[in-house]
GUMARGU-639140 format. One line per 4 residues: number of its first residue (from 0); for each residue x, y, z of C-alpha. Coordinates in Angstrom, 1 decimal. Example, Ala and Ser with C-alpha at 12.3 -4.5 7.8 and 13.67 -1.06 7.14 Angstrom:
BEGIN
0	12.3:-4.5:7.8; 13.7:-1.1:7.1
END
This chain:
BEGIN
0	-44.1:-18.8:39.9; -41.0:-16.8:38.7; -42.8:-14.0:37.4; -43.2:-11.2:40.4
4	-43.9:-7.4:39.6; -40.6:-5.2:39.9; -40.4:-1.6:40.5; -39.6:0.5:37.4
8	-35.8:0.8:39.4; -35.3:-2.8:39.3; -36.4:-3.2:35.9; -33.7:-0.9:34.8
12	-31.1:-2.1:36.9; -31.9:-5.6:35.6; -31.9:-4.5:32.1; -28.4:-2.7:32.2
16	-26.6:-6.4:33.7; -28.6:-8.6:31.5; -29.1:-8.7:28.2; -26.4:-9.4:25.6
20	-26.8:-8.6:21.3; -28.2:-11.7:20.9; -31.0:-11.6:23.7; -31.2:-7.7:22.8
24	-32.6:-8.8:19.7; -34.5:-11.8:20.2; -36.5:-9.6:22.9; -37.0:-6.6:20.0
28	-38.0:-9.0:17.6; -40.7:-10.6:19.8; -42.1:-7.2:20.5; -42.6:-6.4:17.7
32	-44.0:-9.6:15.7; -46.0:-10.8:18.9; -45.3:-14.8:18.0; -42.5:-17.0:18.5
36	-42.7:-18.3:14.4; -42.7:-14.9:13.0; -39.8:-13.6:14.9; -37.6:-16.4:14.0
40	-38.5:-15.9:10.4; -37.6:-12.3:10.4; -34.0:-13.4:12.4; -33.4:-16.2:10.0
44	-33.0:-18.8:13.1; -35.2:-21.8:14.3; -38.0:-21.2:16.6; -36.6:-23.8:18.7
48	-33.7:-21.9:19.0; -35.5:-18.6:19.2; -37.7:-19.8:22.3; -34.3:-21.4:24.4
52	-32.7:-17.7:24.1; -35.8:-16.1:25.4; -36.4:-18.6:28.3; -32.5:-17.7:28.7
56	-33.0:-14.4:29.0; -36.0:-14.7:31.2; -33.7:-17.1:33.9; -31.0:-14.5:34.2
60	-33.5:-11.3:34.5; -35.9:-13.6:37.2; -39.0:-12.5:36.0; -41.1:-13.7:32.9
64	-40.9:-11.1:29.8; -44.0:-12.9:28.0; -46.7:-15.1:29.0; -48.2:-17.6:26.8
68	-51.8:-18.0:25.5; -52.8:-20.0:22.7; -49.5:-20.1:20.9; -49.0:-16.3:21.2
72	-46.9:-14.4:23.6; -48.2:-11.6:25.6; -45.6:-9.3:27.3; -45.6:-8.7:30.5
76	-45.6:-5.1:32.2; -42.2:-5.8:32.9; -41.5:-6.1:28.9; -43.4:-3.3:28.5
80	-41.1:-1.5:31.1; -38.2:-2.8:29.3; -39.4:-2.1:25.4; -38.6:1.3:24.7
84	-35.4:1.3:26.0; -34.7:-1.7:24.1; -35.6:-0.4:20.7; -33.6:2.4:21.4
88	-30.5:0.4:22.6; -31.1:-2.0:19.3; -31.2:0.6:16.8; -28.4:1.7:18.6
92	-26.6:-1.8:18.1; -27.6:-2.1:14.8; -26.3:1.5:13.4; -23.0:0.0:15.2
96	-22.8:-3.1:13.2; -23.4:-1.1:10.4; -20.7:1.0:10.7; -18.4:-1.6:11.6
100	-19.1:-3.3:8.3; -19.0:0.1:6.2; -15.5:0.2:7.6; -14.1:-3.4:6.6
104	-15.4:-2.6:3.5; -14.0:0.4:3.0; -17.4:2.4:2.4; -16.9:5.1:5.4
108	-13.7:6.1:7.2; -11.6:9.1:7.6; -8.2:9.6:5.4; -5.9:11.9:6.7
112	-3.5:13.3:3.8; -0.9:15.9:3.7; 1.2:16.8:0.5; 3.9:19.4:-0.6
116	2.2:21.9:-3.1; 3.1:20.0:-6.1; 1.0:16.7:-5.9; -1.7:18.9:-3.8
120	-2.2:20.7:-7.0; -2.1:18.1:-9.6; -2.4:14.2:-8.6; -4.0:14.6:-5.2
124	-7.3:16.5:-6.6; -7.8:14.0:-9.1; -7.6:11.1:-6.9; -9.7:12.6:-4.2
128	-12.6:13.6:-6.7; -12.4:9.5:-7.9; -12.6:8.6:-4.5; -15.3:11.0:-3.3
132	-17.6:9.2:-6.4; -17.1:5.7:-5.2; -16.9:6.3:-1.3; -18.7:9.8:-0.8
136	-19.3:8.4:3.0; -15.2:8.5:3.9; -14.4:11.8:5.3; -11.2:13.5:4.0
140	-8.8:16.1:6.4; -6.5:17.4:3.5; -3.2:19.3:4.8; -0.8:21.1:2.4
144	3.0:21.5:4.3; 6.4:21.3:3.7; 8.2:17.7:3.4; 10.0:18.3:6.9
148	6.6:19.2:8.3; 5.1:15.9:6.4; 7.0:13.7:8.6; 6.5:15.4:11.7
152	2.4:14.7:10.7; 3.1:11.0:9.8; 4.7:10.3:13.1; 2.4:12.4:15.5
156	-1.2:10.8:13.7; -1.9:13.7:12.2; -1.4:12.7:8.7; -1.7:8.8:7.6
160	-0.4:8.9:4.3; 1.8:12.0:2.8; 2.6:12.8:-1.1; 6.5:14.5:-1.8
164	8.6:14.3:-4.1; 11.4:12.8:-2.8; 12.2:9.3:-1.5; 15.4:9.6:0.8
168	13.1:9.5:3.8; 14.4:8.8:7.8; 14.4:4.8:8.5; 10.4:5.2:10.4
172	9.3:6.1:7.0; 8.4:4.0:4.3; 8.8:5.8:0.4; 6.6:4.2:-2.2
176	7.2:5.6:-5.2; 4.0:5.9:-7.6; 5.5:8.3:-10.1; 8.3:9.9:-11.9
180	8.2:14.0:-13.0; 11.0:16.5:-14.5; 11.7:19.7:-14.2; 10.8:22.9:-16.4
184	11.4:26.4:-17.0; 9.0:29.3:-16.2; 9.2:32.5:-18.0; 7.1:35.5:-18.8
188	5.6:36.1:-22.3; 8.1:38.6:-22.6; 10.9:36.3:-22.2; 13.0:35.6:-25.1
192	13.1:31.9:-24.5; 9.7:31.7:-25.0; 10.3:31.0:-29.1; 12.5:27.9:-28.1
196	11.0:24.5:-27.2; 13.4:23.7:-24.5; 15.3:25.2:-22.7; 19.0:24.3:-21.1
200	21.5:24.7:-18.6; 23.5:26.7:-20.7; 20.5:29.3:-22.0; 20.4:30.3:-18.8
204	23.9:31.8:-18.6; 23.7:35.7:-17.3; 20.4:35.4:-16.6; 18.5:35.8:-12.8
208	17.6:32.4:-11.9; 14.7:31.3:-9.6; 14.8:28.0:-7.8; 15.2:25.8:-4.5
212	17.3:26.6:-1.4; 20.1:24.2:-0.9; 19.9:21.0:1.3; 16.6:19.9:-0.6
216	16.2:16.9:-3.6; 15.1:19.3:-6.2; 18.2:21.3:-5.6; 20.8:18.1:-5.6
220	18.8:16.6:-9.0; 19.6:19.7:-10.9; 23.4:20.5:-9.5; 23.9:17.5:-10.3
224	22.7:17.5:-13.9; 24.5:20.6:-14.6; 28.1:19.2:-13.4; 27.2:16.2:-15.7
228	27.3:19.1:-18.4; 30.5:20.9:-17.3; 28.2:23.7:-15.9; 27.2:25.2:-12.8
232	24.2:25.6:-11.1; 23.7:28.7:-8.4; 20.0:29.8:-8.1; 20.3:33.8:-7.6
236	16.6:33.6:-5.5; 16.2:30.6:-3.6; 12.7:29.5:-2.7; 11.5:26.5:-0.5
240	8.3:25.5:-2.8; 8.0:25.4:-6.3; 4.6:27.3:-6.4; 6.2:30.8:-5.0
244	8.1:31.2:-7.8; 5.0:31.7:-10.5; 4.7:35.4:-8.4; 8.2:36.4:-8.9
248	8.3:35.2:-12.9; 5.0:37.3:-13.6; 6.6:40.2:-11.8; 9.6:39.8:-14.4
252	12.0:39.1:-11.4; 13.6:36.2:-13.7; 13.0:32.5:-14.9; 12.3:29.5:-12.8
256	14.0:26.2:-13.0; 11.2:24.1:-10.7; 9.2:20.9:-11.0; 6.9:19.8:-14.1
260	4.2:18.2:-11.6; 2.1:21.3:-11.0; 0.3:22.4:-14.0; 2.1:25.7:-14.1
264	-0.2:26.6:-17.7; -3.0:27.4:-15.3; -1.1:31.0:-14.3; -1.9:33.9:-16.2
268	1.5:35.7:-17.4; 3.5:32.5:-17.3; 5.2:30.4:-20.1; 6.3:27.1:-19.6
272	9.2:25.0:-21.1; 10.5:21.1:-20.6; 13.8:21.5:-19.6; 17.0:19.6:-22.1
276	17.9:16.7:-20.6; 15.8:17.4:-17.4; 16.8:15.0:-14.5; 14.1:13.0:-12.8
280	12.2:13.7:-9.2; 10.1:10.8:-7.6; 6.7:10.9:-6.4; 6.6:9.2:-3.4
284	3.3:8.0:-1.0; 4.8:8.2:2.3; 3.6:6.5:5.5; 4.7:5.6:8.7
288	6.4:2.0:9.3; 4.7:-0.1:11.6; 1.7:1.5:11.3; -1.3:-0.6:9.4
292	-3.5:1.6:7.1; -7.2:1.6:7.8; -9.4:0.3:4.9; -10.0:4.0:3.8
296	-6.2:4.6:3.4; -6.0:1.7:1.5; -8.6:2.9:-1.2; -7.1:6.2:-0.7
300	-3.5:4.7:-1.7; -5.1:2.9:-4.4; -6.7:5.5:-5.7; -3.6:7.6:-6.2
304	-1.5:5.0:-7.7; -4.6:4.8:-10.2; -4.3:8.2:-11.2; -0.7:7.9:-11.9
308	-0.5:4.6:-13.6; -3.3:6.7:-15.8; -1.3:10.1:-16.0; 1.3:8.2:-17.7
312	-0.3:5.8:-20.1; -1.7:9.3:-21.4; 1.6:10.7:-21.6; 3.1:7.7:-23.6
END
């Protein structure tokens, strides 16, 4: 006879070499239907099949898990040894195949996504909320930085995808670019430009001008414009994002030339106005090159490419 009483040790020490997913759950679902026939129905396999696992499993441990009466299996006091652990490990292995396929499909995950203030404030709220309906089980770590400090997340991990608006990127990162904005002029009720519909280079003659610091996109796209007008363009307070310059218009410091991406008619005190001839900025969904993009990202990316392709069938 194989079967020989072990000690509670060996049973355990047997248990953590042998048994494999398959025999893991053959041996659960035995337990718990008590026959060979009902056990294969609940594992969608043949009871011939079924019964050559479990005499499998049996041969490698060296002692009998069930003994056999009358076309019913009894379990031994070995499987009863065994059986708690086992439900514990299978639940265990079930919650992981579960998880596995919630990731290939896209249903749980983690995105991590950094953008300069602009996008955070206008297209990256929108797409989250979409996604957060469809896929409330993806977890989302949301970071708000400066485009030099974007990069520095995409290549360290910290950040999988970025939003910025700008696509002259180093050669490790790849620039998709999802949308297209202009630029606008902020000024305070007071303002006397406020009773014209747009405003130009030229109305801003004499007149204190807020916007971006040298050496950045926004800056080159709006030099640039103004030479193509005979004009010059020399910010009097420089600022490195768009969104500090709502403090210094409402404290009547001057106007602001800046992007037209944040929705700048949320600020008390504030008047907005398209800019004549404005110059374009891109959008752009940065990532790292080389590096594949989980499922989650993907639906992420998707998701954001949705809400611009939308954003501008509204404007048109």
């Amino acid at each position: 006879m194989r079967q020989r009483r072990l000690s509670a040790t060996s049973i355990r020490i047997a248990y953590g070499v042998m048994m494999r997913a398959r025999q893991l759950e053959v041996f659960t679902a035995v337990m718990r239907i008590g026959t060979v026939t009902g056990a294969a129905r609940m594992l969608n396999i043949s009871q011939p099949a079924l019964s050559q696992v479990l005499r499998h499993t049996e041969d490698e441990l060296g002692f009998l898990l069930f003994s056999r009466e009358k076309g019913r299996l009894h379990p031994t006091p070995e499987a009863l040894e065994l059986y708690p652990d086992a439900e514990r490990l299978f639940a265990g292995l079930e919650g992981l195949r579960r998880k596995s396929t919630d990731l290939r499909k896209g249903r749980s995950g983690l995105v991590r996504i950094a953008a300069s203030a602009p996008p955070s404030m206008s297209v990256l709220p929108n797409a989250l909320s979409m996604l957060r309906q469809k896929h409330p089980n993806i977890q989302l770590r949301v970071h708000v930085a400066p485009i030099n400090t974007l990069i520095t997340m995409l290549r360290t991990g910290d950040a999988t995808l970025a939003l910025a608006l700008d696509d002259q990127m180093p050669p490790d990162i790849c620039a998709e670019v999802i949308d297209m904005t202009s630029f606008c002029c902020l000024m305070s009720a007071q303002s006397d430009l406020v009773s014209a519909s747009e405003v130009s280079f030229d109305m801003l003659a004499d007149r204190t001008v807020i916007s971006y610091r040298t050496q950045t996109r926004p800056r080159d796209e709006l030099q640039q414009a103004a030479q193509v007008q005979g004009l010059g363009f020399q910010p009097d307070l420089e600022i490195d994002s768009s969104i500090t310059a709502v403090g210094f218009v409402q404290a009547g410091l001057g106007v602001a030339l800046v992007d037209a991406l944040l929705p700048w008619h949320q600020f008390q005190g504030v008047e907005v106005r398209p800019l004549a001839n404005s110059p374009k900025l891109p959008l752009s969904l940065l990532t790292l090159k080389d590096r594949p993009l989980s499922q989650a990202d993907q639906i992420m990316s998707a998701e954001l490419r949705a809400i611009c392709e939308l954003g501008n069938s509204e404007r048109t």
